[in-house]
Steps between C-alpha positions, in 0.01 A plus 500: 500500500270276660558110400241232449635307805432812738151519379430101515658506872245820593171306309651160707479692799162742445328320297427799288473515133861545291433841424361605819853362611715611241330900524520438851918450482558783230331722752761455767734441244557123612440495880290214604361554821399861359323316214344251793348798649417652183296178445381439819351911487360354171269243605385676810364786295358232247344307785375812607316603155339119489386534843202622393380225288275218538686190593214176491682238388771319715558190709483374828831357613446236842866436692576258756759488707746220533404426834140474420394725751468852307316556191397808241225549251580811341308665190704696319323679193623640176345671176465208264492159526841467293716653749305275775663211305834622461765327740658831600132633593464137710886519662331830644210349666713193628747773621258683699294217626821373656591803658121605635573073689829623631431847609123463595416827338143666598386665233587660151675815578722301821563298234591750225742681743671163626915456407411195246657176697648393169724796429500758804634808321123531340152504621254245389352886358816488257484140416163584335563807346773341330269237382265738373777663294630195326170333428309841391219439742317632845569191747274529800495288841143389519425293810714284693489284806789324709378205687721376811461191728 
């Protein structure tokens, strides 16, 4: 039997719906790191299927360094303006701004395929397909420049 609490620690720590987490656990009949990857398998292969589509709307995030000395415009796009203004979709594009500044990445696939500086047991690849699974849209990296005195 799979309790409410098990499913409200998996959502805490996915971020996936309750009954994404809850069919997820009665799967592997309560174990929660098989239900993680279950999840995780989940919103690669729904990434995946949005891949395809338009994204036009977005932001562009700029980062500074404390020291003053580094800086990041980044454009990061999306499908429709109301995910552009959600503050998950803007942690995202703060998130990778920051790390482009600390890891002085080249271009979008060096990027993609870079350990993400804020968790190192996922690429900055993952962090986004992740995002695309919760909020139910393509995200894109447009553009982005790192500026260094």
């Amino acid at each position: 039997m799979i309790t409410a609490e098990q499913v409200k620690n998996l959502r805490d720590k996915t971020g996936a719906s309750m009954m994404d987490c809850k069919k997820a656990l009665e799967h592997v009949k309560g174990d929660e790191k098989k239900a993680m990857k279950i999840l995780e398998e989940k919103e690669r292969l729904t990434a995946m299927k949005k891949s395809e589509r338009k994204a036009e709307q977005g932001i562009i995030e700029a980062y500074v360094h404390s020291n003053k000395k580094i800086g990041v415009l980044l454009e990061l796009k999306c499908e429709t303006d109301f995910v552009a203004k959600n503050e998950e979709f803007k942690e995202l594009a703060h998130d990778l701004a920051m790390h482009i500044a600390a890891m002085d990445s080249k271009d979008e696939k060096s990027l993609l395929d870079e350990l993400f500086i804020k968790d190192l047991s996922i690429t900055t690849k993952n962090l986004i397909e992740s995002k695309i699974g919760k909020l139910g849209e393509n995200i894109k990296i447009g553009k982005f420049t790192r500026f260094e005195l």
